[in-house]
C-alpha positions in Angstrom: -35.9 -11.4 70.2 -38.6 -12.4 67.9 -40.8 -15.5 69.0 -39.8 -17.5 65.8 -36.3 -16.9 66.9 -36.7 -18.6 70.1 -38.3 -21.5 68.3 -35.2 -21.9 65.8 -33.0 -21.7 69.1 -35.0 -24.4 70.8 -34.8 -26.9 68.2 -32.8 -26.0 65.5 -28.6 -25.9 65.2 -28.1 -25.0 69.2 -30.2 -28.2 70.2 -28.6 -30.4 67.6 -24.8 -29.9 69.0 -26.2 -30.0 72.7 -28.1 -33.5 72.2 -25.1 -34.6 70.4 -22.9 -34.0 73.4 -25.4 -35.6 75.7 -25.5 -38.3 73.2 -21.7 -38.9 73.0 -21.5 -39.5 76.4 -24.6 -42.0 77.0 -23.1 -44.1 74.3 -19.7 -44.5 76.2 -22.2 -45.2 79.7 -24.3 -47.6 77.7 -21.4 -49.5 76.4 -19.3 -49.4 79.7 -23.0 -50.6 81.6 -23.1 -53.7 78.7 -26.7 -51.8 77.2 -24.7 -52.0 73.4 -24.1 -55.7 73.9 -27.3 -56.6 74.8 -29.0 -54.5 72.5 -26.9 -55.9 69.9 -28.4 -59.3 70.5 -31.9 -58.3 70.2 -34.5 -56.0 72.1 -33.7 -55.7 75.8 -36.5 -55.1 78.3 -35.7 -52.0 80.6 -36.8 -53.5 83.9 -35.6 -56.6 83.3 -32.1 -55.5 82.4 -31.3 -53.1 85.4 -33.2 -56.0 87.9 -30.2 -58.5 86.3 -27.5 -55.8 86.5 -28.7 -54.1 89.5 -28.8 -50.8 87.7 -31.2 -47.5 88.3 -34.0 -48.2 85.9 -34.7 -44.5 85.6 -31.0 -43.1 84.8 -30.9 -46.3 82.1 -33.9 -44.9 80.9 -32.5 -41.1 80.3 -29.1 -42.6 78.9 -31.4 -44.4 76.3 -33.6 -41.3 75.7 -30.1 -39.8 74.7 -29.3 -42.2 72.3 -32.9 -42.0 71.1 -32.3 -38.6 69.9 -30.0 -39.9 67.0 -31.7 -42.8 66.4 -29.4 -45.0 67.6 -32.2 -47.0 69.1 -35.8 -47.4 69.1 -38.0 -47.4 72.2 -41.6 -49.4 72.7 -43.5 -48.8 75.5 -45.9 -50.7 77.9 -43.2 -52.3 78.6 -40.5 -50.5 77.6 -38.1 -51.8 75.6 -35.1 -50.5 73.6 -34.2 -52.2 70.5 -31.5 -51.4 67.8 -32.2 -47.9 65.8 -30.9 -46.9 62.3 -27.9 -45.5 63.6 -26.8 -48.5 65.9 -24.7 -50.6 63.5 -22.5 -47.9 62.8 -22.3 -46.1 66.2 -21.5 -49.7 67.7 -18.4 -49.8 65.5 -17.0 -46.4 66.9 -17.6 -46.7 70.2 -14.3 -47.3 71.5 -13.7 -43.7 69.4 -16.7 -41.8 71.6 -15.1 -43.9 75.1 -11.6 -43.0 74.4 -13.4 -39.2 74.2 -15.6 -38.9 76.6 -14.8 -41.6 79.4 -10.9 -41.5 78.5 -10.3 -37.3 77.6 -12.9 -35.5 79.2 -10.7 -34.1 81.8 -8.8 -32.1 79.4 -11.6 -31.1 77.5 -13.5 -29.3 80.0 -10.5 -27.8 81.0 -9.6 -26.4 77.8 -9.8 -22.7 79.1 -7.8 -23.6 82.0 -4.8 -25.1 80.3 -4.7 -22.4 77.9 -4.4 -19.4 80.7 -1.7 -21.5 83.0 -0.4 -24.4 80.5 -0.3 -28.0 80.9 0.2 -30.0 84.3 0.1 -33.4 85.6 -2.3 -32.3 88.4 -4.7 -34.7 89.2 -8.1 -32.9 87.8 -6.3 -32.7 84.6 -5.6 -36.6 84.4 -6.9 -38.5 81.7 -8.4 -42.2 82.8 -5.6 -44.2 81.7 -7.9 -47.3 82.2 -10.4 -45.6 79.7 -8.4 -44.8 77.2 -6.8 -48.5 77.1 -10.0 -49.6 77.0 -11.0 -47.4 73.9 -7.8 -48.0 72.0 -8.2 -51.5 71.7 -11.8 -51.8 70.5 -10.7 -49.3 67.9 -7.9 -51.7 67.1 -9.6 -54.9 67.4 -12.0 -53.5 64.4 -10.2 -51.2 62.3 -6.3 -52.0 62.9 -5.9 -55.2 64.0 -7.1 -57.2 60.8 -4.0 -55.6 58.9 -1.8 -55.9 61.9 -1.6 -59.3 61.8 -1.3 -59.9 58.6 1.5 -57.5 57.9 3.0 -58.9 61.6 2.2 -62.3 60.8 4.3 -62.7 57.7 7.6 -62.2 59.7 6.8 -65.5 62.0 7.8 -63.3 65.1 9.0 -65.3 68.4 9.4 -63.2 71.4 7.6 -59.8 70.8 7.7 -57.1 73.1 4.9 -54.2 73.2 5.8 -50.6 73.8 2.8 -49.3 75.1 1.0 -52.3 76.0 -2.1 -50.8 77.0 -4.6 -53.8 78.1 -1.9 -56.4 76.7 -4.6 -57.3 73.9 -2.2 -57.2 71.4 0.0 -59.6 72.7 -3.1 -61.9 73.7 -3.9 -62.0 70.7 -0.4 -62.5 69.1 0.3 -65.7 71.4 -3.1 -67.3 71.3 -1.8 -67.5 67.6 1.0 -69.8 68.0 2.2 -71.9 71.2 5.6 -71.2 70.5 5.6 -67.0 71.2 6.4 -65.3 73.9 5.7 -61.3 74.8 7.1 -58.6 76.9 4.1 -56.0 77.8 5.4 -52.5 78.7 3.2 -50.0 80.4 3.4 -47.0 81.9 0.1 -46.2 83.5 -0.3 -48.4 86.7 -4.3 -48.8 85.8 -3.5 -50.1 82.4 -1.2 -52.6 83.3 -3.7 -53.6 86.5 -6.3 -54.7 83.7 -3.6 -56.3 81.2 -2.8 -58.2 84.3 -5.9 -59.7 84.9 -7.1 -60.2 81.0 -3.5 -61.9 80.3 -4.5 -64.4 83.8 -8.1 -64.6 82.5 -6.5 -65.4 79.0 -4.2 -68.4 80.1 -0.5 -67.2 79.2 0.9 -65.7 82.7 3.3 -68.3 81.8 4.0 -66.3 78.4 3.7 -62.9 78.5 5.7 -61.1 81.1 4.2 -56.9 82.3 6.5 -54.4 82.9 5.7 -51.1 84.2 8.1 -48.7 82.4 8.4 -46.0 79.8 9.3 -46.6 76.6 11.4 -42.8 76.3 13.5 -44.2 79.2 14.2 -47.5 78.9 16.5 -49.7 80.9 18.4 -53.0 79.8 16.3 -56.3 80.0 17.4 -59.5 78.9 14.0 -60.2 77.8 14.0 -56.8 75.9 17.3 -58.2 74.2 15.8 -60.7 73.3 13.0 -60.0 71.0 13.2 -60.0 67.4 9.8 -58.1 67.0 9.0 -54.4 68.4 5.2 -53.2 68.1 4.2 -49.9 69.1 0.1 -49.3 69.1 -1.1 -45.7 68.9 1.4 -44.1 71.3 4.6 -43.4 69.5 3.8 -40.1 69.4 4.7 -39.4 72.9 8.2 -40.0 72.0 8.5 -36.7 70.2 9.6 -33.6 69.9 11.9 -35.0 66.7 15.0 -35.3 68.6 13.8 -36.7 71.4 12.2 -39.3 69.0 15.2 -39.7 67.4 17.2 -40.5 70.6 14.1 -43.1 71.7 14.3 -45.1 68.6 18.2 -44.9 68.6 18.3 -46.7 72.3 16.0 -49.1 71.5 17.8 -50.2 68.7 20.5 -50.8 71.1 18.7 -51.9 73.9 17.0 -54.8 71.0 19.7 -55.9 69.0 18.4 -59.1 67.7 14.9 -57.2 66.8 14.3 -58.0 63.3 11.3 -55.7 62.9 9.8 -52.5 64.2 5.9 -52.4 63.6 4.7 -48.7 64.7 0.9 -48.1 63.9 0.3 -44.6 64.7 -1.8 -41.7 64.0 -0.4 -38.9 63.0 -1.2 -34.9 62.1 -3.3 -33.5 59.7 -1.6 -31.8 56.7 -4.5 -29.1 56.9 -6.5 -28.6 60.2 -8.3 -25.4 58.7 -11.6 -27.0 57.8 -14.8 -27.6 58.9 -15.1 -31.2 57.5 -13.2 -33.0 59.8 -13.2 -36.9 59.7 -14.2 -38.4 62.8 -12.0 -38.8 65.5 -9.1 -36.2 64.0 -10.0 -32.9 65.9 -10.6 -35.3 69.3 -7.1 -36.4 68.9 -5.2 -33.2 67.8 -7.0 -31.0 70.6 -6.4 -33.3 73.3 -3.0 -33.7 72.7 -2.6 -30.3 72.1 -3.8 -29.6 75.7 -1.6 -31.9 76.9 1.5 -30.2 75.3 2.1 -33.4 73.1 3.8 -32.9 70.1 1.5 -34.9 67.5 3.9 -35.5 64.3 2.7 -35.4 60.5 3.5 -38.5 58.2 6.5 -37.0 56.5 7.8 -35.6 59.8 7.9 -39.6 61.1 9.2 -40.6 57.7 12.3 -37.9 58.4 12.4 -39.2 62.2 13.0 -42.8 60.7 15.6 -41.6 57.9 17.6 -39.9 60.8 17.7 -43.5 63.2 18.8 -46.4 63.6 15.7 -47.5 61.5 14.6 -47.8 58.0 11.4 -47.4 56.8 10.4 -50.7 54.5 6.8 -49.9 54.0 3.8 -48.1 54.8 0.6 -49.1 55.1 -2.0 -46.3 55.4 -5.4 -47.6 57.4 -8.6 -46.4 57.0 -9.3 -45.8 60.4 -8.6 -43.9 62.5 -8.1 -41.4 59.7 -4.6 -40.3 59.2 -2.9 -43.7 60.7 -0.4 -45.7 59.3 1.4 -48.9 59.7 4.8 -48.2 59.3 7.0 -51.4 58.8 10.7 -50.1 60.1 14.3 -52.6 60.3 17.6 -51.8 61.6 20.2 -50.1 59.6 
């Protein structure tokens, strides 16, 4: 191999995609060891910093060479200090997107070769961190869904709401805080996720408000306080109802299980039309390989508009959001 060669393999496309990995994940450490926050307030002193958090100067120093290499921030020395680059606004903004990847699906990622020789399983090296992926889900909401959320929920005065999927319960927080009168029923499956919308429900005031329930929301059983509601929210995980029947047979039981629910508000992202190209938006071919991996059916718009023609649920309106790309707000009520 010619000596030029070498050089275009040292720094040309090959070191580009493996600094961005590197990159990906130092922005998920950064933000999970507070370095985004702080940085977003102004310049942040390295030693000073890791003294206050009791961190390892030197690996805080290699995770911000990492994000140094897309300009996400800026670095003086003597001493050093890491301030806000070019690229920090709008990496700040995605960051739940980069957690939910690296932090939250990692496991199946690197197992990719693995899954495709002996299929899916629910051992535990293949686990995604359920905690993780909460945690990713609702600073992507709390930026790019949640504004249109509430206004589209928000119209319909809802009362006693109930979350399928509850993730971190900072939905219904959020919901409540609103008005006095509401009450909410969290529902969970992953044990982690409802351990931290525990404590941030506690830590937000309304134990007295919002009841947690560890359950799945394919196989649900009757609760008065899931009679009860007149508002339904699913956030980013009706997908795991699916194959079409099985979504089908979900949505029908709820509707029996809720019979005084006056509205269904299902925000979900759902499949690309055409996966061939080599433009994808960000976050799209993060979701649709993992899911793949996990042997999760991942529906396109029209098939959820078909899945809502054939329940006990009508389709009113939907709202199409501009991120995550391909995600909708789709506004359903009872036949």
């Amino acid at each position: 191999m010619k000596s030029d060669a070498i050089g275009d393999i040292r720094t040309g496309v090959c070191a580009n995609l493996y600094n961005a990995y590197l990159t990906a994940n130092a922005i998920s450490a950064a933000w999970e060891l507070g370095l985004l926050d702080a940085i977003r307030e102004g310049p942040v002193g390295l030693d000073e910093f890791c003294g206050q958090q009791s961190l390892d100067a030197g690996i805080v120093e290699e995770i911000a060479r990492a994000l140094l290499v897309s300009d996400i921030v800026t670095v003086t020395m003597d001493p050093t200090t890491i301030s806000a680059g070019p690229n920090f606004a709008e990496i700040y903004q995605v960051k739940g997107i980069f957690f939910w990847a690296t932090k939250g699906s990692s496991s199946v990622f690197v197992h990719a070769a693995t899954i495709a020789r002996s299929g899916w399983s629910e051992e535990p090296a293949l686990a995604r961190d359920p905690s993780a992926i909460a945690k990713g889900c609702a600073d992507i909401g709390r930026l790019f869904i949640d504004p249109a959320f509430h206004r589209i929920v928000g119209r319909a005065n809802p009362r006693n709401i109930v979350d399928l999927g509850c993730g971190r319960a900072t939905r219904l927080i959020d919901l409540l805080i609103l008005d006095s009168t509401r009450r909410g029923l969290g529902i969970e499956l992953s044990a982690g996720a409802l351990a931290d919308a525990r404590v941030a429900v506690q830590d937000a005031g309304l134990a007295d408000r919002i009841d947690l329930l560890q359950g799945d929301a394919r196989s649900l059983d009757p609760d008065p306080r899931l009679a009860d509601a007149d508002t339904i929210i699913s956030y980013l995980t009706g997908h795991d109802l699916w194959p079409f029947q099985n979504c089908i047979g979900a949505l029908d039981r709820l509707r029996e299980l809720a019979p005084r629910a006056r509205n269904f508000y299902l925000v979900d992202t759902y499949r690309t039309a055409n996966p061939w190209t080599d433009r994808p938006p960000l976050f799209t071919l993060g979701f649709e390989l993992a899911h793949q991996l996990m042997d999760t059916y991942i529906p396109t718009r029209e098939e959820w508009l078909a899945a809502f023609d054939a329940s006990a649920w009508r389709c009113v309106g939907t709202h199409e959001l501009a991120m995550p790309p391909n995600t909708a707000l789709f506004n359903l009520v009872p036949r």
